[in-house]
C-alpha positions in Angstrom: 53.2 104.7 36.9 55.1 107.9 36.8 58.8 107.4 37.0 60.4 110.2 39.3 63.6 112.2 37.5 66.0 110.9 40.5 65.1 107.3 39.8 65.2 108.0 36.0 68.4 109.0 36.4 69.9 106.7 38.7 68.3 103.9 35.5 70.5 105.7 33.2 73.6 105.7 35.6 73.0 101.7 35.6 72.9 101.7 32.1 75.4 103.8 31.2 78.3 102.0 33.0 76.7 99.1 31.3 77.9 100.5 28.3 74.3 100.9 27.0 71.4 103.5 27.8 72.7 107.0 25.8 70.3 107.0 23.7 67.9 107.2 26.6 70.3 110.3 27.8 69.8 111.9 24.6 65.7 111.4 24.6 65.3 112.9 28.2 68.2 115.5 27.6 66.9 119.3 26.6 67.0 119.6 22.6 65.8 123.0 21.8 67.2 126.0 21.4 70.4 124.6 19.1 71.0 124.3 15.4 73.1 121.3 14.5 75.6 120.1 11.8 76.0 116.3 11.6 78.1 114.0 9.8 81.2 116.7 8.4 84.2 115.0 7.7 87.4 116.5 8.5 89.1 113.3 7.3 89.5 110.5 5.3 88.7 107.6 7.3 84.7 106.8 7.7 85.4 107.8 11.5 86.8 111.0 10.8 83.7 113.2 11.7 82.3 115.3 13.7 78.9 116.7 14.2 78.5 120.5 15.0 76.0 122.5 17.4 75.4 126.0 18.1 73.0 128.2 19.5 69.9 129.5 17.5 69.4 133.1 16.5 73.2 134.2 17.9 74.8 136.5 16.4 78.9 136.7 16.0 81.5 134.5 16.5 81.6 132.0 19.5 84.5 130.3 21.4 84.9 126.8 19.5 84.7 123.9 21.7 86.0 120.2 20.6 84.3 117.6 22.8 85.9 114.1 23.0 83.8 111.0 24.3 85.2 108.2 26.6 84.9 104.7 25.7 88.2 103.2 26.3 89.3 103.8 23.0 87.8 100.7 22.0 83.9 102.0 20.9 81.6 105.1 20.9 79.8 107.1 18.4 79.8 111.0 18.5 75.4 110.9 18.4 75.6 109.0 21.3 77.0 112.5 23.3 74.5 114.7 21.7 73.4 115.7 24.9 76.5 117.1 25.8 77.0 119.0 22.7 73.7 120.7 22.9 74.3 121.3 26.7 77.7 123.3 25.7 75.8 125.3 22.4 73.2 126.7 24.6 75.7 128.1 27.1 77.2 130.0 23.7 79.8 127.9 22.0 80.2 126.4 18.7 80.7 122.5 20.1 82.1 119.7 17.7 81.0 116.3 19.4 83.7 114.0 17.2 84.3 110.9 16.4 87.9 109.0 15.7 89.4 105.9 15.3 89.3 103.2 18.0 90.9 99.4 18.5 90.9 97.2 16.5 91.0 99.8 13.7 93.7 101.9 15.1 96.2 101.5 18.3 97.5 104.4 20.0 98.5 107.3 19.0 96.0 107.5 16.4 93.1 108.1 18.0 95.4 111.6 19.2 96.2 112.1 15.3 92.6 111.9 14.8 91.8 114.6 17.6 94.8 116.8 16.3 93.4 116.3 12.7 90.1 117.1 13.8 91.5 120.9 15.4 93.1 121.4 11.9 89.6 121.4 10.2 88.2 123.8 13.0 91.0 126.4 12.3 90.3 125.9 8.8 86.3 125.7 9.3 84.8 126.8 12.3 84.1 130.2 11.2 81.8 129.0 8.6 79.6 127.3 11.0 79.6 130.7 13.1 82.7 129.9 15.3 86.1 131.1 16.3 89.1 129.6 14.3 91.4 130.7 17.2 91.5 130.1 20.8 90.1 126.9 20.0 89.0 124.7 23.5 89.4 121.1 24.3 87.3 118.7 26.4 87.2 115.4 27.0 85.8 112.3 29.2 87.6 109.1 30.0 89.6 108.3 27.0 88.5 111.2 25.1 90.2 113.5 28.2 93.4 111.3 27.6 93.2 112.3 24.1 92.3 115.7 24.7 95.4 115.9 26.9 98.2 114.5 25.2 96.7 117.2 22.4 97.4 119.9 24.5 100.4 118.8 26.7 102.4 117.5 23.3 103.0 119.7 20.9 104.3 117.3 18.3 99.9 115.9 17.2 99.4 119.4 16.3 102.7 120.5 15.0 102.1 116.8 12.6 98.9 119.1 11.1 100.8 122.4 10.6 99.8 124.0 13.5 101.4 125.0 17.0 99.8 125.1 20.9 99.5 128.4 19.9 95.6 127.7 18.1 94.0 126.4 21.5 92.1 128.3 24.0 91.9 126.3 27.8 90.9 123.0 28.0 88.6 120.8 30.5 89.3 117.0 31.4 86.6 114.9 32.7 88.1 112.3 34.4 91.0 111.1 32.1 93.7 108.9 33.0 96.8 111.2 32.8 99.2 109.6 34.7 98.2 106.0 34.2 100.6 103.2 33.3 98.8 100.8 30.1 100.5 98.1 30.9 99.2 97.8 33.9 95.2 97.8 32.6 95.0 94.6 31.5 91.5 95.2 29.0 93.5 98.4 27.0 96.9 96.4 26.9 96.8 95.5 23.3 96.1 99.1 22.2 99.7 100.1 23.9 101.6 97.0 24.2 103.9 98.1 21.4 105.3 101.3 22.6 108.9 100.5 23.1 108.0 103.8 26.5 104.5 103.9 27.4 105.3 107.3 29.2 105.0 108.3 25.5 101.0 107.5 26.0 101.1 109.4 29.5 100.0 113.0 29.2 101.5 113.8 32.4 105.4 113.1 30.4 104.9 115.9 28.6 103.6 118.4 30.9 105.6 122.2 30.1 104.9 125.8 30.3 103.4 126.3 27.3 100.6 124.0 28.2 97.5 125.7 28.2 95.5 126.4 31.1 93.8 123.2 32.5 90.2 122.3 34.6 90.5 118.9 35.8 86.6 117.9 37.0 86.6 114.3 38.4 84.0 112.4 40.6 85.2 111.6 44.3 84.2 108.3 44.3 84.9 107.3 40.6 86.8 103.8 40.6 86.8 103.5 36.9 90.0 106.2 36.9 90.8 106.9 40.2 90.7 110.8 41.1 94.2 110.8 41.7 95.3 110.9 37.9 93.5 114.7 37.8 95.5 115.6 41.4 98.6 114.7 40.2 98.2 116.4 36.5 97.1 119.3 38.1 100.1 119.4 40.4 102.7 118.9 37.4 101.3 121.5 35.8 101.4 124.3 38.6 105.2 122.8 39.2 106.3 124.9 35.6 103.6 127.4 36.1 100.5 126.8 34.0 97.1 127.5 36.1 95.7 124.5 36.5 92.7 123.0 39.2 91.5 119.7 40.2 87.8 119.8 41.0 86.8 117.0 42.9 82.7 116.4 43.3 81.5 113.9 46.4 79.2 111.1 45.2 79.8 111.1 41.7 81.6 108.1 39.8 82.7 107.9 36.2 79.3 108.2 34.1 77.6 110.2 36.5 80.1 113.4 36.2 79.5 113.8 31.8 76.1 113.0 32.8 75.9 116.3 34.8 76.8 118.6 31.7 72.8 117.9 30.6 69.3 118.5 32.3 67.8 116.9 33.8 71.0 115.6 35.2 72.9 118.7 36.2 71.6 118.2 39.8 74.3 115.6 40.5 77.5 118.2 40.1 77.7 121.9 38.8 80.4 120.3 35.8 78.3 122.7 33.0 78.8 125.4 35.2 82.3 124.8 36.4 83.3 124.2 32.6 81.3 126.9 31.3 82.7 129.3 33.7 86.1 128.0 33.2 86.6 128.2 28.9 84.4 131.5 29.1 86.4 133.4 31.5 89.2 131.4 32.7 88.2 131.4 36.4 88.6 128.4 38.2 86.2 127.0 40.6 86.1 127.6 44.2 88.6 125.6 45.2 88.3 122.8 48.7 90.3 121.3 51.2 89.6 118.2 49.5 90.7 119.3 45.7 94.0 120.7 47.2 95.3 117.6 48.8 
């Protein structure tokens, strides 16, 4: 029997929050039309790669994109979010899908060095794979929007690998836990229990004016990080006067909203679109009653 794409998808919704099922993602998810790059290191450590996608047969140099995965900082593995880098390379960016370092391996802030360290090697790199070495964009789901934020918000990750704010382009968050207290998340506790301030893990601390410009995309009904971490990120950012928006989508939880950056899931929320839209031209979108409250 003939399994409709609605009830394939809402399969790989199940299995997704199971923590299982991407690889299913990946084999239903769009593949042509991209030239990819696995398996560069831009560090030491075995997890200290990335893979690289473009499109095929484009000329000049294209915006960079870092993509970040989710996984509580605890597991993941950048082939895993192929979908999403192929998704981003046919809309006309260079996109590094990378891994770093998670528990037990690493507590915080590493996983941040790694992200930091992984920028580094696309100012140094990028253009040899076709890509811009300035400018460079961030995004990020979950944990990987956490680290992608505390990249962009404190300066000190990137100022640790020579470089200043300065190098990044506008970044996109996918439902990260900005303003979250760790010690109140009882299965990420040991990853943060020894920070003498864990408002030195909150991205929203270190919200200023040089931040760069900020999309905040979260699903309405996600209870895995509630929507209000992206409101109130959002909000502290327009307080010193950086354009940011939280986009909030009805219906959509945690897995279903990085789900929507591939076919044939991008029926569930316009996120491609909205990000696209956003690191391309800077334009925010249309904004609701419901993102402004």
């Amino acid at each position: 029997m003939k399994i409709g794409v609605a009830a394939l998808a809402m399969l790989i919704v199940a299995l997704v929050q199971g923590c299982s099922g991407l690889d299913m993602v990946n084999a239903v998810a769009p593949d042509g039309g991209v030239v990819e790059t696995p398996g560069i290191a831009y560090g030491a450590h075995r997890r200290q790669t990335l893979d690289l996608y473009k499109p095929a047969n484009v000329s000049g140099r294209l915006p960079t994109v870092l993509f970040l995965y989710g996984g509580s900082w605890k597991r993941g593995h950048k082939e895993d979010y192929a979908f999403a880098g192929r998704a981003l390379a046919r809309a006309g960016f260079l996109v590094a899908v990378a891994d770093y370092r998670v528990y037990p391996e690493t507590i915080f802030p590493g996983f941040v060095e790694d992200g930091a360290k992984a920028v580094r090697w696309l100012t140094e790199h990028a253009d040899e794979h076709g890509g811009k070495t300035t400018g460079i964009h961030l995004m990020g789901h979950s944990a990987g929007a956490h680290i992608a934020a505390m990249i962009a918000l404190d300066a000190a990750y990137l100022k640790a690998e020579g470089l200043s704010q300065d190098v990044l382009g506008r970044w996109v968050g996918l439902a990260g836990p900005y303003a979250f207290y760790p010690s109140k998340i009882d299965y990420v506790g040991a990853i943060f229990q020894h920070l003498d301030d864990e408002n030195t893990a909150r991205p929203i601390t270190f919200v200023n004016a040089k931040s760069p410009p900020a999309l905040l995309l979260h699903g309405a009904d996600d209870t895995t990080v509630m929507p209000r971490n992206s409101r109130a990120l959002a909000s502290a950012l327009n307080t010193v006067g950086v354009p940011a928006v939280a986009r909030f989508y009805d219906g959509i939880g945690h897995a279903r909203l990085v789900l929507s950056l591939s076919d044939p899931f991008t029926g569930f929320a316009p996120v491609l679109f909205d990000s696209v839209r956003f690191l391309k031209t800077g334009a925010f979108p249309e904004t609701r009653t419901a993102d402004r409250s």
